[in-house]
Biopython code that builds the backbone (N, CA, C, O; Angstrom):
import numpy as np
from Bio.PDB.StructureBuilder import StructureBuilder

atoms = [
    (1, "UNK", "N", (-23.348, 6.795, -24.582)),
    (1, "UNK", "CA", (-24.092, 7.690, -25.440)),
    (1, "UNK", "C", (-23.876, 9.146, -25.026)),
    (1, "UNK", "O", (-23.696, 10.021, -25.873)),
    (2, "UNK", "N", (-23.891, 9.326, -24.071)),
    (2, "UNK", "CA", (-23.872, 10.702, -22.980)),
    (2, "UNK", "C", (-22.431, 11.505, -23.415)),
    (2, "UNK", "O", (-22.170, 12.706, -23.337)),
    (3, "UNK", "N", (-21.615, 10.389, -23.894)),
    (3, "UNK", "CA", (-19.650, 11.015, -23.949)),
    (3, "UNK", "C", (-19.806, 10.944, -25.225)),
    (3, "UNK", "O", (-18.842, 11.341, -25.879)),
    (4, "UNK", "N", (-20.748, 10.551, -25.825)),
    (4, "UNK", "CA", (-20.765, 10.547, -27.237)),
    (4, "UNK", "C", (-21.279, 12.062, -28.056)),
    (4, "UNK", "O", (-20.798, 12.270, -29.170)),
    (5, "UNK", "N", (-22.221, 13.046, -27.486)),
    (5, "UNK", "CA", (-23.283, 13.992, -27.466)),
    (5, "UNK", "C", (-22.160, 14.884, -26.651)),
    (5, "UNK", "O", (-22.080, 15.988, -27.188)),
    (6, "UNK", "N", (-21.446, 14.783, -25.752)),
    (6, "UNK", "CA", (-20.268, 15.557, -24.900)),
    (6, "UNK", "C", (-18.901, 15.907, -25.604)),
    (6, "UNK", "O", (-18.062, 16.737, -25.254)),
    (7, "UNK", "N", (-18.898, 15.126, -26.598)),
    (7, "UNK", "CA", (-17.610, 15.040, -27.514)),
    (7, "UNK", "C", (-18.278, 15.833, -28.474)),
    (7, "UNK", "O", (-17.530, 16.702, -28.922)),
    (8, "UNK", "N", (-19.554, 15.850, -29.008)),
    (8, "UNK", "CA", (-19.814, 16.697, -30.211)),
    (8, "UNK", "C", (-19.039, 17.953, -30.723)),
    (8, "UNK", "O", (-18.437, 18.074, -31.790)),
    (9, "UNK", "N", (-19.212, 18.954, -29.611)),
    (9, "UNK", "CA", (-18.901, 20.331, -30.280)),
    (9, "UNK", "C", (-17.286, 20.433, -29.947)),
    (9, "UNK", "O", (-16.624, 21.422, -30.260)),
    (10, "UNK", "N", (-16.637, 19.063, -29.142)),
    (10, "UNK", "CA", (-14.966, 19.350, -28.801)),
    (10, "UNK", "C", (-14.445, 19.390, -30.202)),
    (10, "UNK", "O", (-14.947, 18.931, -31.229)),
    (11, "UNK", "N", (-13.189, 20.122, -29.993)),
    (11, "UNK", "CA", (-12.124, 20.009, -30.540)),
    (11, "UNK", "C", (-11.514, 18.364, -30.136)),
    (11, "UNK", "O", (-11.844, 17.627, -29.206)),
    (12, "UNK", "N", (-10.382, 18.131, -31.375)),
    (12, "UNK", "CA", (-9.538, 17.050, -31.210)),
    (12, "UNK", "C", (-9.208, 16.690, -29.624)),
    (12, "UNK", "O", (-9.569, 15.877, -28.773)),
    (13, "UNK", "N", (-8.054, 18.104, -29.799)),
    (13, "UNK", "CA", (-7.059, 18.941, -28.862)),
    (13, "UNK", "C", (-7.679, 19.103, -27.412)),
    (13, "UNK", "O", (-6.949, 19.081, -26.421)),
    (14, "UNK", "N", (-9.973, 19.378, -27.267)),
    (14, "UNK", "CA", (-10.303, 19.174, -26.060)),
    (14, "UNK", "C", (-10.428, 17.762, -25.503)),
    (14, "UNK", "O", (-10.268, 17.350, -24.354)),
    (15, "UNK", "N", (-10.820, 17.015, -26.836)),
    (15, "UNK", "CA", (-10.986, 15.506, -26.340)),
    (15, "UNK", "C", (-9.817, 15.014, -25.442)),
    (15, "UNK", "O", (-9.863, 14.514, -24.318)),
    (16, "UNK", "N", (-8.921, 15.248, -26.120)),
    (16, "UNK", "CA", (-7.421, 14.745, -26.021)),
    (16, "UNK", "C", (-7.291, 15.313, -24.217)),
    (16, "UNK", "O", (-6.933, 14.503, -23.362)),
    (17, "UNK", "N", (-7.634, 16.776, -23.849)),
    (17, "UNK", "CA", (-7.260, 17.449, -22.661)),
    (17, "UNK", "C", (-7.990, 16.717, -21.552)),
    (17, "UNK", "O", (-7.496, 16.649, -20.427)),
    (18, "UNK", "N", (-9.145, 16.175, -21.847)),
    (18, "UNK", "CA", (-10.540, 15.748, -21.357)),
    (18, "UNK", "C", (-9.732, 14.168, -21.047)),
    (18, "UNK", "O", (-9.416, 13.895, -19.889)),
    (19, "UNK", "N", (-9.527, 13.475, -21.852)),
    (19, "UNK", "CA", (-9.010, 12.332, -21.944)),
    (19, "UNK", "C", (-7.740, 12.369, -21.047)),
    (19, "UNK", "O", (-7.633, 11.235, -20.579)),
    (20, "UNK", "N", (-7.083, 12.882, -20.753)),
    (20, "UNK", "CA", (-5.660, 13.216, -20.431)),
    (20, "UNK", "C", (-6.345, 13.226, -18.762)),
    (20, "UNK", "O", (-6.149, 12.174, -18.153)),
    (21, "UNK", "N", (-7.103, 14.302, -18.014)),
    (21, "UNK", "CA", (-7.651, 14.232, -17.091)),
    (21, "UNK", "C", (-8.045, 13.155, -16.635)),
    (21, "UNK", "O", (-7.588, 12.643, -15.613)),
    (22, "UNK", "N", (-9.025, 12.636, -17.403)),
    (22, "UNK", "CA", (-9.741, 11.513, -17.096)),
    (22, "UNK", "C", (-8.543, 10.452, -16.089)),
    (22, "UNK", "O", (-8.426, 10.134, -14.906)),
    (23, "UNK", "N", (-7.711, 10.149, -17.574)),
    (23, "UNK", "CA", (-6.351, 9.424, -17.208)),
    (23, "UNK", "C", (-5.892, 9.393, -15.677)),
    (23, "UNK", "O", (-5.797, 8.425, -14.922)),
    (24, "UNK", "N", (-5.592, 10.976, -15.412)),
    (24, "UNK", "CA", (-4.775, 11.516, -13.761)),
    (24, "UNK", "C", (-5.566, 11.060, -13.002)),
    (24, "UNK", "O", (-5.179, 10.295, -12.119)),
    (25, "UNK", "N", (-7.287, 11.502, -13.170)),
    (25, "UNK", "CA", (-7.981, 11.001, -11.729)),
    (25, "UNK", "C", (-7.929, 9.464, -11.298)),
    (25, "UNK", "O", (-7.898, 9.084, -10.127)),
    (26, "UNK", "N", (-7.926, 8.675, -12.372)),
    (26, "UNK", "CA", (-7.963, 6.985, -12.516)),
    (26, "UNK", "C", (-6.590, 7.086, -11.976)),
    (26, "UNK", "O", (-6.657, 6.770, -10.788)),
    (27, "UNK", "N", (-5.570, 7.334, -12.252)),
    (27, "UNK", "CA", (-4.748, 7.118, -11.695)),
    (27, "UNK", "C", (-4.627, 7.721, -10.476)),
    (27, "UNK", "O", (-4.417, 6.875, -9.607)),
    (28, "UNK", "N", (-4.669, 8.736, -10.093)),
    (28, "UNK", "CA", (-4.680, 8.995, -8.437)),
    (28, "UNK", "C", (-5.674, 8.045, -7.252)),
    (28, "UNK", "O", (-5.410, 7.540, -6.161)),
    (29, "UNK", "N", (-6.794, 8.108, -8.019)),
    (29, "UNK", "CA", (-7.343, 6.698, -7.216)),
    (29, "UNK", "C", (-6.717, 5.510, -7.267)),
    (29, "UNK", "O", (-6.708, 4.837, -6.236)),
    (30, "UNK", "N", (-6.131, 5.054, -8.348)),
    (30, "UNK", "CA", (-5.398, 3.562, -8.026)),
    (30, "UNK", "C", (-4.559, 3.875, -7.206)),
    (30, "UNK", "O", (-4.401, 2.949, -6.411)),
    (31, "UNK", "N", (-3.699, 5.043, -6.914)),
    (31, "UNK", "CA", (-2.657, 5.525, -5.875)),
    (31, "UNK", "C", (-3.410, 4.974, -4.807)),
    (31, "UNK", "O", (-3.259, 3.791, -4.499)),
    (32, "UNK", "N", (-4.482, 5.970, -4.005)),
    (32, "UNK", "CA", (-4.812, 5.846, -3.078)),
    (32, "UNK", "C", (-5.578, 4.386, -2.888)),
    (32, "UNK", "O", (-5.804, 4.071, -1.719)),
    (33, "UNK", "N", (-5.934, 3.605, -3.770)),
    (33, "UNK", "CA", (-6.388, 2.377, -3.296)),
    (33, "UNK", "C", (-4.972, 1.480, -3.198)),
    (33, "UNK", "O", (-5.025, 0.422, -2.572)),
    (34, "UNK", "N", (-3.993, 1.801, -3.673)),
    (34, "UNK", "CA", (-2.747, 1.036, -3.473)),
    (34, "UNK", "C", (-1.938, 1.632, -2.444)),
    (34, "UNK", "O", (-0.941, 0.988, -2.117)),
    (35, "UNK", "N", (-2.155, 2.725, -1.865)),
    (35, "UNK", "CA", (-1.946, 3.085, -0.589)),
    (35, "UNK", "C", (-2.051, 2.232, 0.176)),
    (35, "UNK", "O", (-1.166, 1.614, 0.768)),
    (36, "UNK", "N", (-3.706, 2.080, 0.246)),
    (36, "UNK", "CA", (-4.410, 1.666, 1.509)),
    (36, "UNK", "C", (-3.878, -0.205, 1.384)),
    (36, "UNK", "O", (-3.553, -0.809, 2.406)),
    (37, "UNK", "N", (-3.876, -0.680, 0.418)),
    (37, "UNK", "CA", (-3.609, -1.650, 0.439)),
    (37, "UNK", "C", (-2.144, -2.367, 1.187)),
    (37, "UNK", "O", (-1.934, -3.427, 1.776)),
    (38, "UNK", "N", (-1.337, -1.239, 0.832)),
    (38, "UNK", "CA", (-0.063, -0.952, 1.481)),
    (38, "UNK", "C", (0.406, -1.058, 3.187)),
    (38, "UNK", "O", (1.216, -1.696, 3.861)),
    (39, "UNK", "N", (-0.672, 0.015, 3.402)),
    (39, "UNK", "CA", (-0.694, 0.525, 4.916)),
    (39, "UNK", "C", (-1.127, -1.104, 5.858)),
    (39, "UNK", "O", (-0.642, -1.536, 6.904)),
    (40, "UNK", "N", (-2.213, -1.688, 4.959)),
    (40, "UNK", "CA", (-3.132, -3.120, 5.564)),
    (40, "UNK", "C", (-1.889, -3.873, 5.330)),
    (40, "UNK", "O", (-1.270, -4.329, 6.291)),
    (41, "UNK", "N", (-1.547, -4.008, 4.317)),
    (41, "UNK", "CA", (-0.210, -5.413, 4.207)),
    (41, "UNK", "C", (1.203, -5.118, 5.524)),
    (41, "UNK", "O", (1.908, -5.923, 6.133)),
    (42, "UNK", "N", (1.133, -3.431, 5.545)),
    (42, "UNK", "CA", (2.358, -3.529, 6.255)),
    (42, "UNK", "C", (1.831, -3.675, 7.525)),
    (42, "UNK", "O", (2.418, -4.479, 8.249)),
    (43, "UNK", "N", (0.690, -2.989, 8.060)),
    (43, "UNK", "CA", (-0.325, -3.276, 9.576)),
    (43, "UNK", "C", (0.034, -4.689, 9.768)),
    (43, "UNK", "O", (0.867, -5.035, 10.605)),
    (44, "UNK", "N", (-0.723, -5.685, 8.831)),
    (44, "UNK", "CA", (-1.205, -7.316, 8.895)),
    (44, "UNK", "C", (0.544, -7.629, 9.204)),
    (44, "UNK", "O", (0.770, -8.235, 10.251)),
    (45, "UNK", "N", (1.335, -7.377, 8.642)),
    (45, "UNK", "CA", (2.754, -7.625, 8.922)),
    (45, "UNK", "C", (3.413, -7.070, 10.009)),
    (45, "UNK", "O", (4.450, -7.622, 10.376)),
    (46, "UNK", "N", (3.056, -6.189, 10.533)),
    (46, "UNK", "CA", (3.623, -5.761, 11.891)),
    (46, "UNK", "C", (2.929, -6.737, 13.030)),
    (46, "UNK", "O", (3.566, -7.187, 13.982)),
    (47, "UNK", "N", (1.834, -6.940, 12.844)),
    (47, "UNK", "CA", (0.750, -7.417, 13.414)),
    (47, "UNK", "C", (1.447, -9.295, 13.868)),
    (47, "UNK", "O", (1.582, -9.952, 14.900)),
    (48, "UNK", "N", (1.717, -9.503, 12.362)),
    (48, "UNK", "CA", (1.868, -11.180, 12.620)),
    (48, "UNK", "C", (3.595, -11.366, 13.553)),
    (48, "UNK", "O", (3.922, -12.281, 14.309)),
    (49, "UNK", "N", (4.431, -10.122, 13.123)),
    (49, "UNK", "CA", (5.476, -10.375, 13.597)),
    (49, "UNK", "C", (5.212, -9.905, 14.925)),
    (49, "UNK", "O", (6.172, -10.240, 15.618)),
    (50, "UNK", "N", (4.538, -9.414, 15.462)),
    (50, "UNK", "CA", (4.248, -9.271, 17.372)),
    (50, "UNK", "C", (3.357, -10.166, 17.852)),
    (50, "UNK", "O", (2.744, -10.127, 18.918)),
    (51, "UNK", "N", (3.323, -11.115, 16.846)),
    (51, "UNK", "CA", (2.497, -12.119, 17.904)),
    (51, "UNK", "C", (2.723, -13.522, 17.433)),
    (51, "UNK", "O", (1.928, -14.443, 17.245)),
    (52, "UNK", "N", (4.228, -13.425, 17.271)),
    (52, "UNK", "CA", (4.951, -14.710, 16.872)),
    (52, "UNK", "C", (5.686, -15.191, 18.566)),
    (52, "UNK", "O", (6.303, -14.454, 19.336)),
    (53, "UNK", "N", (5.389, -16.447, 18.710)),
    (53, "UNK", "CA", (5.278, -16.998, 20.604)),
    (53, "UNK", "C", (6.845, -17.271, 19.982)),
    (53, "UNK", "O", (7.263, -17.311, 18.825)),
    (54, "UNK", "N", (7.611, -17.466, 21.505)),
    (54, "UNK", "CA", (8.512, -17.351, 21.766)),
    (54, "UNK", "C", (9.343, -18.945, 21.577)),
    (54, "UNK", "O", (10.179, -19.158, 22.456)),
    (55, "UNK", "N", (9.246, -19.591, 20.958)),
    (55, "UNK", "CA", (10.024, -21.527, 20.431)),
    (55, "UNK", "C", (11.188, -21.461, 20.601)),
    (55, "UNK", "O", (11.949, -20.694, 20.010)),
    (56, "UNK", "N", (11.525, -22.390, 21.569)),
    (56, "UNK", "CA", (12.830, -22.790, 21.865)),
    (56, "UNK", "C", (13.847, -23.378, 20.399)),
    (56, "UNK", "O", (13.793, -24.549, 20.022)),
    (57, "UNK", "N", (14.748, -22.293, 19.706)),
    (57, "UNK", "CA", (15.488, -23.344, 18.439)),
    (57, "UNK", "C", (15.755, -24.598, 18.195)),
    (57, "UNK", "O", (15.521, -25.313, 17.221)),
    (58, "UNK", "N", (16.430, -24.835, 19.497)),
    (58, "UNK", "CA", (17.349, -26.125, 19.624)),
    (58, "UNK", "C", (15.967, -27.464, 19.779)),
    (58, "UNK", "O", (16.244, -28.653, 19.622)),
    (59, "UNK", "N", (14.713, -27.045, 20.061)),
    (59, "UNK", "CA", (13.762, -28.681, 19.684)),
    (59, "UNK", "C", (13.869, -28.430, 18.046)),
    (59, "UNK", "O", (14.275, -27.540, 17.299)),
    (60, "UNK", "N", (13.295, -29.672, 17.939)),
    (60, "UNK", "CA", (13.420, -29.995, 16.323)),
    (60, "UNK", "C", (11.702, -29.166, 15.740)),
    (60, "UNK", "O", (11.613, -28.277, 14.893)),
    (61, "UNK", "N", (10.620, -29.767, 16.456)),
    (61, "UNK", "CA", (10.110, -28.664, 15.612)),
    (61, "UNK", "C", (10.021, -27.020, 15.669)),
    (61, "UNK", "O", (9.320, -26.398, 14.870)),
    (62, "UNK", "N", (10.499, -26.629, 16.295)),
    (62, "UNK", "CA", (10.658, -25.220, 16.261)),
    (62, "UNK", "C", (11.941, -24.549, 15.267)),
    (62, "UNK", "O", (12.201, -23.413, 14.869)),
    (63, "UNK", "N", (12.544, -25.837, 15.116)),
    (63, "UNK", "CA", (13.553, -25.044, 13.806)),
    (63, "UNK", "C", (12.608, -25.260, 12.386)),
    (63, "UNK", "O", (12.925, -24.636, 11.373)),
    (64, "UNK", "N", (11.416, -26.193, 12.381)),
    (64, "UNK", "CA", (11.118, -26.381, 10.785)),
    (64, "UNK", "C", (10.588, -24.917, 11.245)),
    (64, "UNK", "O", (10.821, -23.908, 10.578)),
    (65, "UNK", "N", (9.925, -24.909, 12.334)),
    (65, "UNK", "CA", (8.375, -23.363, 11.866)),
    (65, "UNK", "C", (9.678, -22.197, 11.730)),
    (65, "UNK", "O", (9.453, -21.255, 10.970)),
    (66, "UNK", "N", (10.729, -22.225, 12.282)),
    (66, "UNK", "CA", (11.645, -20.995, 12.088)),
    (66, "UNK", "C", (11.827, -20.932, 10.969)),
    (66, "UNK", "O", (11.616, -19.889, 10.350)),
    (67, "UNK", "N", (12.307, -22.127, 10.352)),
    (67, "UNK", "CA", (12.591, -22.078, 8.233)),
    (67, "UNK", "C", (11.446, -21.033, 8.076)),
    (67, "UNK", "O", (11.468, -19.808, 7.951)),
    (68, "UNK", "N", (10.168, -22.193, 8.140)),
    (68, "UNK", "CA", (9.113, -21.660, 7.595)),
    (68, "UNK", "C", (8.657, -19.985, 7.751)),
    (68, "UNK", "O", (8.194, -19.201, 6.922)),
    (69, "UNK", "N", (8.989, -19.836, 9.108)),
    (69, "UNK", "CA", (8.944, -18.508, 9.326)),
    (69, "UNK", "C", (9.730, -17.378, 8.829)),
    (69, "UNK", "O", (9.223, -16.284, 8.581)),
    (70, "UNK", "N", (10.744, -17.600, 8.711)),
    (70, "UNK", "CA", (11.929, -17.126, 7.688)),
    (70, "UNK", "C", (11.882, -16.662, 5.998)),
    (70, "UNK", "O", (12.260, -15.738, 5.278)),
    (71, "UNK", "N", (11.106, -18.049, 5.901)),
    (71, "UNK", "CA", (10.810, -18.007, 4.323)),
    (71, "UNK", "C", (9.268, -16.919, 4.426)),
    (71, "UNK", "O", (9.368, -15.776, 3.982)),
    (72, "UNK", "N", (8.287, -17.258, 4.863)),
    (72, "UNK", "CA", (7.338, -16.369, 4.915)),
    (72, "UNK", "C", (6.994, -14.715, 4.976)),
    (72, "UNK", "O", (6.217, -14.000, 4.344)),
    (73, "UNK", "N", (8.178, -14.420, 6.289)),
    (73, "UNK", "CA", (8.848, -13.037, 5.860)),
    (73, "UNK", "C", (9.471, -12.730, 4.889)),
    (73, "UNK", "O", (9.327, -11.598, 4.428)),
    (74, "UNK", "N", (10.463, -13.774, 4.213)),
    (74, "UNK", "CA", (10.787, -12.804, 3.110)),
    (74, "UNK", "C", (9.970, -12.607, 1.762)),
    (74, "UNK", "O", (10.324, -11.808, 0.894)),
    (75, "UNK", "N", (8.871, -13.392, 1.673)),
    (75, "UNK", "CA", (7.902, -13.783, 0.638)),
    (75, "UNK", "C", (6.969, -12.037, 1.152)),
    (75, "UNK", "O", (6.649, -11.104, 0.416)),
    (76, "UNK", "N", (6.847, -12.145, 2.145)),
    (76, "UNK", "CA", (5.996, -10.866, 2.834)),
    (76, "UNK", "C", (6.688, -9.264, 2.672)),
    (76, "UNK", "O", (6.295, -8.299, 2.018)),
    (77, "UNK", "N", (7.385, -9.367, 3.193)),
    (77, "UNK", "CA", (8.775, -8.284, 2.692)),
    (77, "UNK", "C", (9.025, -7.870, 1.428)),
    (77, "UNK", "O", (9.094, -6.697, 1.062)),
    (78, "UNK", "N", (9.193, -9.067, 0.605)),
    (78, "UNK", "CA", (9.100, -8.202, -0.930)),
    (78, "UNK", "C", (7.791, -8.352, -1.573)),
    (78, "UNK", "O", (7.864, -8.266, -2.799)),
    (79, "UNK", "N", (6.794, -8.520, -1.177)),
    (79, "UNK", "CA", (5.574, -8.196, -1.657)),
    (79, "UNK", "C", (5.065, -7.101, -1.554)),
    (79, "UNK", "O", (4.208, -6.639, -2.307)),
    (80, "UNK", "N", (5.805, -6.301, -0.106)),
    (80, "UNK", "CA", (5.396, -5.298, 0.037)),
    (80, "UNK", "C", (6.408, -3.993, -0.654)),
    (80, "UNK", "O", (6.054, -2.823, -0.794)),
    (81, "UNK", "N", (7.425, -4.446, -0.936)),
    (81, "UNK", "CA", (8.748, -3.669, -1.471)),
    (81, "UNK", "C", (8.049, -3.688, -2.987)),
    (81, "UNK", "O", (8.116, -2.594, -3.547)),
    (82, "UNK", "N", (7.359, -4.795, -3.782)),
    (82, "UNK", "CA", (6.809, -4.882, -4.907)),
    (82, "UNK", "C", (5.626, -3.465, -5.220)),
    (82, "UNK", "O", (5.287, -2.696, -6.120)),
    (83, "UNK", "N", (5.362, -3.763, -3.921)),
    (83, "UNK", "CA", (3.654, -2.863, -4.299)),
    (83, "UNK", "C", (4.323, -1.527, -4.062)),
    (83, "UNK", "O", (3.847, -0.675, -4.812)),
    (84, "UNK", "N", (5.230, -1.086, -3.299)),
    (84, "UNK", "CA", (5.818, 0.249, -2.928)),
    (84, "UNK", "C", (6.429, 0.601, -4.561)),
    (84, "UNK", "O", (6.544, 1.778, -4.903)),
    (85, "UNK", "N", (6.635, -0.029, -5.088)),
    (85, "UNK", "CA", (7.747, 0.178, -6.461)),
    (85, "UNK", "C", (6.909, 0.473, -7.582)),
    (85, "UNK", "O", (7.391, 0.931, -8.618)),
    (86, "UNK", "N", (4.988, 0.113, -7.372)),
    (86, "UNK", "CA", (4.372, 0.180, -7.977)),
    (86, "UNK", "C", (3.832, 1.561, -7.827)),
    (86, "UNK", "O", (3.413, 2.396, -8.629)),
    (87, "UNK", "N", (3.981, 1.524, -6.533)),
    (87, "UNK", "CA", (3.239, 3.216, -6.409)),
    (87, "UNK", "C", (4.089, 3.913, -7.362)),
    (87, "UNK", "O", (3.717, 4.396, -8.431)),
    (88, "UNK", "N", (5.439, 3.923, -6.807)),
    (88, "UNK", "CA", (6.282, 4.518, -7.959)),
    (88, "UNK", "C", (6.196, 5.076, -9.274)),
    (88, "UNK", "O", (6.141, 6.125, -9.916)),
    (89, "UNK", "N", (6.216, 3.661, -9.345)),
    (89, "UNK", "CA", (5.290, 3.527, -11.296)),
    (89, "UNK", "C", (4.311, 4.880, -11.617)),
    (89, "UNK", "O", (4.422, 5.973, -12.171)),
    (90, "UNK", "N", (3.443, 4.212, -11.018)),
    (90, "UNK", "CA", (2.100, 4.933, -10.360)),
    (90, "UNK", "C", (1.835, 6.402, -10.465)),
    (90, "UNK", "O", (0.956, 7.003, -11.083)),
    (91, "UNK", "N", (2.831, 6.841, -9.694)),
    (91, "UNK", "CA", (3.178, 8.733, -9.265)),
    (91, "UNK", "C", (4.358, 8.890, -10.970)),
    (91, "UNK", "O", (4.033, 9.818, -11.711)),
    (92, "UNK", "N", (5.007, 8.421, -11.216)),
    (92, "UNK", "CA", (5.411, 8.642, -12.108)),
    (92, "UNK", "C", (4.300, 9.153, -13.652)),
    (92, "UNK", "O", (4.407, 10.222, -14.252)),
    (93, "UNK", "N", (3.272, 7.994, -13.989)),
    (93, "UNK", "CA", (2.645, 7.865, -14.422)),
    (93, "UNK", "C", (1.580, 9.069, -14.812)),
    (93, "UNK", "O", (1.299, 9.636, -15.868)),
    (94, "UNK", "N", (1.102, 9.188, -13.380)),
    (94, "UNK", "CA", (-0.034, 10.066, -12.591)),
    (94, "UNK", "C", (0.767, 11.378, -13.291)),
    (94, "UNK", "O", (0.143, 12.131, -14.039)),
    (95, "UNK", "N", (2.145, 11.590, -13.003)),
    (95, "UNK", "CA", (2.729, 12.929, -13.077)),
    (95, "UNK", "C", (2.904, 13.398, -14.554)),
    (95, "UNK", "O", (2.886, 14.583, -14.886)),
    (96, "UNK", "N", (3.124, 12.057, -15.643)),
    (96, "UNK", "CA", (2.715, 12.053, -17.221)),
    (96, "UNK", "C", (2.103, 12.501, -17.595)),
    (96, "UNK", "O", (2.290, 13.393, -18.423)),
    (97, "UNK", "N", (0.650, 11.970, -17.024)),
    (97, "UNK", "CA", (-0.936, 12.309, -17.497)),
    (97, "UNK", "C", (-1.301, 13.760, -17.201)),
    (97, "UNK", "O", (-2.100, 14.518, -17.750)),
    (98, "UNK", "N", (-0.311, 13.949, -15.965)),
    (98, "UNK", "CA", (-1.438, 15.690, -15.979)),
    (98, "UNK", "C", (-0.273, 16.710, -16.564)),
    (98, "UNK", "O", (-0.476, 17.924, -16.570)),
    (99, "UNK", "N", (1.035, 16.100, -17.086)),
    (99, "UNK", "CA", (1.655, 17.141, -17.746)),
    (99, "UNK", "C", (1.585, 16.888, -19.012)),
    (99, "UNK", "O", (2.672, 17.190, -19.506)),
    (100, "UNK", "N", (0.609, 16.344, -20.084)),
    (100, "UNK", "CA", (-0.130, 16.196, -21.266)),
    (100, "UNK", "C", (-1.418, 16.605, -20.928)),
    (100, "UNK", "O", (-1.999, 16.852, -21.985)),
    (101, "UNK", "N", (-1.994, 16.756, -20.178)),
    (101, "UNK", "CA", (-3.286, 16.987, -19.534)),
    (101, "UNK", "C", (-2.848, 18.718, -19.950)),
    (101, "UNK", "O", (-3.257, 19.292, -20.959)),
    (102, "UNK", "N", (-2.150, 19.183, -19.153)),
    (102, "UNK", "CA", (-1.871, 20.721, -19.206)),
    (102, "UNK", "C", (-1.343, 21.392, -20.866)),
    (102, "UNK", "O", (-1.493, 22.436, -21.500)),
    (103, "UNK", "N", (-0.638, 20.019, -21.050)),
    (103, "UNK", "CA", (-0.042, 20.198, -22.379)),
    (103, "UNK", "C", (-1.479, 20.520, -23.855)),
    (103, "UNK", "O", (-1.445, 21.129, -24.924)),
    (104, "UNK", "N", (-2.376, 19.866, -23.248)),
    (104, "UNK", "CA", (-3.505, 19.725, -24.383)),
    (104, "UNK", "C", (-4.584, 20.745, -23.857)),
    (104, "UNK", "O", (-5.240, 21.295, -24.742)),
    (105, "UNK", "N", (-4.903, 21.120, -22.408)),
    (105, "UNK", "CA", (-5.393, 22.784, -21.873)),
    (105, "UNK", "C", (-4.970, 23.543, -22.560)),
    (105, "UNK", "O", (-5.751, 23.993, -23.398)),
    (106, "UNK", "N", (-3.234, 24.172, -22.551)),
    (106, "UNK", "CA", (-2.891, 25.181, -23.416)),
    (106, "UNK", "C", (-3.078, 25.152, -24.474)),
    (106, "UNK", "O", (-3.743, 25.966, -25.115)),
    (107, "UNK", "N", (-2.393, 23.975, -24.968)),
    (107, "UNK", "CA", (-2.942, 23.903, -26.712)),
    (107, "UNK", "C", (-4.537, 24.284, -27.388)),
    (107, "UNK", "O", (-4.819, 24.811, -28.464)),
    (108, "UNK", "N", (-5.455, 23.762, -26.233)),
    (108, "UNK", "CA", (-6.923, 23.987, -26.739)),
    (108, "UNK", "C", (-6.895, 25.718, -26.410)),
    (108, "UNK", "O", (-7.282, 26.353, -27.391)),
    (109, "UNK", "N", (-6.523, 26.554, -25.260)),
    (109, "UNK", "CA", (-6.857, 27.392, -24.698)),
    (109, "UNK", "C", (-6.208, 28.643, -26.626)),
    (109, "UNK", "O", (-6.961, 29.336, -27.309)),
    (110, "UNK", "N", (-4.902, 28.447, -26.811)),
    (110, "UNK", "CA", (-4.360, 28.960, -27.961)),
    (110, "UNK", "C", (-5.075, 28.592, -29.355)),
    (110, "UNK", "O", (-4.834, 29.036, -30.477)),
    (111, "UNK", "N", (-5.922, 27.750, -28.986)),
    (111, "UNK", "CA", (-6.568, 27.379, -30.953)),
    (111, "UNK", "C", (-8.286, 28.231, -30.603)),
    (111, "UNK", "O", (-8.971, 28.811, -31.445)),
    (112, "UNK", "N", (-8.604, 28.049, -29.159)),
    (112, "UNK", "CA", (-9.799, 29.206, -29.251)),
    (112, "UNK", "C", (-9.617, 30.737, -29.151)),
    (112, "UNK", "O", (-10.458, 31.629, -29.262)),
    (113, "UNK", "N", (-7.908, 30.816, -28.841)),
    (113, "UNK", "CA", (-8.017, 32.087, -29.175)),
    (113, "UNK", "C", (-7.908, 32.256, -30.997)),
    (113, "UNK", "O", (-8.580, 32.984, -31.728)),
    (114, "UNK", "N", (-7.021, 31.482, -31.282)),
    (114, "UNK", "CA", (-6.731, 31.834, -32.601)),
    (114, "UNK", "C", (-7.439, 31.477, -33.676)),
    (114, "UNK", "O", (-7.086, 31.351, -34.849)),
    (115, "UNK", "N", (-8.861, 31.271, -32.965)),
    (115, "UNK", "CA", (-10.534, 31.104, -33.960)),
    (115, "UNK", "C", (-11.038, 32.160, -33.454)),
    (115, "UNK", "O", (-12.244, 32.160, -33.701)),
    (116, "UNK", "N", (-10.706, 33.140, -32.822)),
    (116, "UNK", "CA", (-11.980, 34.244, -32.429)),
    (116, "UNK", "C", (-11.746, 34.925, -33.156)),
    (116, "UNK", "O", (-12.416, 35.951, -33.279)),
]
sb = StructureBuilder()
sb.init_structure("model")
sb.init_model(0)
sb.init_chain("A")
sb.init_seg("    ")
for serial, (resi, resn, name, xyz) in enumerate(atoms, 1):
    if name == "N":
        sb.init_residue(resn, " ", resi, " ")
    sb.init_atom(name, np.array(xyz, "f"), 0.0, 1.0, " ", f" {name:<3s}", serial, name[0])
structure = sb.get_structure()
């Protein structure tokens, strides 16, 4: 109701600038919560690979947990190469929104001059 009574006296062109903002901050927070998520996956992964005990290859079960271990890093590795590619996205995105963001500032800033 509140954005409803806030939109009243805008222009299109402020909604649109307003909206455009809105957009960047949502997106800079998903940045930084996909940061942090980042930093924990790669921590938890530094973490598990220094405290992997030392198994002789040549017994038989220490080659299955090596597969297994093998396969697990690389499942871990590009999960984290996934989420890095997202930030990407992300900053790309982020960098959209506030150059339509600026794009719809000027535009509003030129239609209140050219009503006075």
């Amino acid at each position: 109701m509140i954005s409803f009574f806030s939109n009243w006296f805008k222009t299109d062109t402020e909604i649109k600038r307003d909206d455009y903002l809105e957009l960047y901050r949502r997106l800079q927070n998903s940045k930084s919560e996909l940061d942090r998520r980042i930093t924990e996956a790669e921590n938890d992964y530094s973490s598990y690979l220094s405290s992997m005990p030392f198994l002789s290859i040549q017994k038989l079960p220490s080659k299955e947990f090596y597969q297994a271990k093998e396969s697990l890093e690389a499942k871990a590795s590009q999960y984290i190469q996934r989420e890095k590619n997202k930030r990407s996205d992300l900053t790309i995105a982020e960098n959209r929104a506030y150059n339509r963001y600026l794009h719809y500032k000027n535009l509003a800033i030129r239609e209140a001059e050219k009503n006075k």
